[in-house]
C-alpha positions as CSV (number, residue, x, y, z in Angstrom):
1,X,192.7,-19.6,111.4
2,X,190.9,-16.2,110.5
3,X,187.4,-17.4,108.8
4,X,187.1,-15.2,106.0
5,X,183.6,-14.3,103.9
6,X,182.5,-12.6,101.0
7,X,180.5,-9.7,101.6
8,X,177.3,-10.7,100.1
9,X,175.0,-8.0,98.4
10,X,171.4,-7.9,98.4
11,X,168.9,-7.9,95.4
12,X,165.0,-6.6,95.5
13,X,164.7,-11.2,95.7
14,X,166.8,-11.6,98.2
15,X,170.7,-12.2,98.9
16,X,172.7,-12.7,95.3
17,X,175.1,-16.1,96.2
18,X,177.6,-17.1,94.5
19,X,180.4,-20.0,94.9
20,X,183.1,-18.7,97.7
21,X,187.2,-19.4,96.2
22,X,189.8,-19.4,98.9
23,X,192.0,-16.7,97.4
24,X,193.1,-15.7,100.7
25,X,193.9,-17.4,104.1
26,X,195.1,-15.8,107.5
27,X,196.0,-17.1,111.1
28,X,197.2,-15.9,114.6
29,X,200.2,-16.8,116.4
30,X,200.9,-14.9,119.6
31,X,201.0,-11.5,118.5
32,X,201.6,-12.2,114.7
33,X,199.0,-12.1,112.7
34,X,199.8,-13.9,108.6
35,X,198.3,-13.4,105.6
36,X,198.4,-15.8,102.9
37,X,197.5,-15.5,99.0
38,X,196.3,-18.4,97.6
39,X,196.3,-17.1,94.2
40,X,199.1,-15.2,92.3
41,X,200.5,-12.4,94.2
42,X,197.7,-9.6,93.8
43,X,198.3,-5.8,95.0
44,X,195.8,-5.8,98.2
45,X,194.3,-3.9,100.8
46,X,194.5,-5.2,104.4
47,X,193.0,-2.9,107.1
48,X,191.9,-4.0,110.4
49,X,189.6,-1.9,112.2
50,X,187.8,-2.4,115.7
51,X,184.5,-3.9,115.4
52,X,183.0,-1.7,119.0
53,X,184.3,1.7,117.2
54,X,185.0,1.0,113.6
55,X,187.9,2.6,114.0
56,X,190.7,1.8,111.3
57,X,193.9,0.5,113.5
58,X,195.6,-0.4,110.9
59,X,196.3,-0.3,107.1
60,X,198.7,-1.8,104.3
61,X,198.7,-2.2,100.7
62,X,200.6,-5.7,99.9
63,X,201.7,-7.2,97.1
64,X,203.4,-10.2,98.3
65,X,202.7,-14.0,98.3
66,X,202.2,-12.9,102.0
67,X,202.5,-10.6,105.0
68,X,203.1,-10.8,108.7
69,X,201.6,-7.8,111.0
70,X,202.7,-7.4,114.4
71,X,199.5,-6.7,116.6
72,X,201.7,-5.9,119.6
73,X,202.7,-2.3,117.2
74,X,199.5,-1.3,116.6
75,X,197.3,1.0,118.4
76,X,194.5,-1.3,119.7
77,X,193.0,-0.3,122.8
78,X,193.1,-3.8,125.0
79,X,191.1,-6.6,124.1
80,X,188.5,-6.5,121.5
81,X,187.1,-7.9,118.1
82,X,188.3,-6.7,115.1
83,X,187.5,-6.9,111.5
84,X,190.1,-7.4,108.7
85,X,189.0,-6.7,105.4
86,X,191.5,-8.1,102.5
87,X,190.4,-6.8,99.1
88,X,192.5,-6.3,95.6
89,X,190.3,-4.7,92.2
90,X,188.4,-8.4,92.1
91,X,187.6,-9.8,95.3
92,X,187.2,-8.6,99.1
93,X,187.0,-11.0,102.2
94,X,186.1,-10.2,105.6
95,X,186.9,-11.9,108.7
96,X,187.1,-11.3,112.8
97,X,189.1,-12.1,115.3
98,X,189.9,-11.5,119.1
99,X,193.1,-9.7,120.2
């Protein structure tokens, strides 16, 4: 499973914290990676980009229970970390994984 966080913004006193809620949840399984709402079916963002480059290989708005992307169609060039960021007009997790 994809280990997402909240992107956590900083004050003049230090890093602002605030309870985490699972609204999202993802996992890889050969080449397919799923993305699971946890929470009503929002309109999101998903766009994986290469961590190295920061590169955006990929992009899709979504607004399903949840999704399935096929990492064998998309352009990544050979093995590498990668960020996916999964926002809608409330929230935004980030996660990495290796492909």
């Amino acid at each position: 499973e994809i280990e997402f966080v909240i992107p956590v913004p900083k004050s003049e006193h230090g890093i602002l914290r605030s309870p985490a809620r699972k609204v999202v949840s993802a996992f890889i399984h050969g080449d397919l990676l799923t993305a699971k709402f946890t929470l009503s079916t929002p309109t999101a963002t998903i766009t994986i980009s290469n961590q190295l480059t920061g590169e955006v290989e990929y992009t899709e708005i979504c607004n399903t229970q949840s999704t399935v992307i096929d990492l064998s169609m998309l352009a990544f060039n050979g093995e590498g970390t990668y960020i996916i960021d999964v926002s809608t007009a409330n929230w935004k997790r980030v996660g990495e994984f290796n492909y």
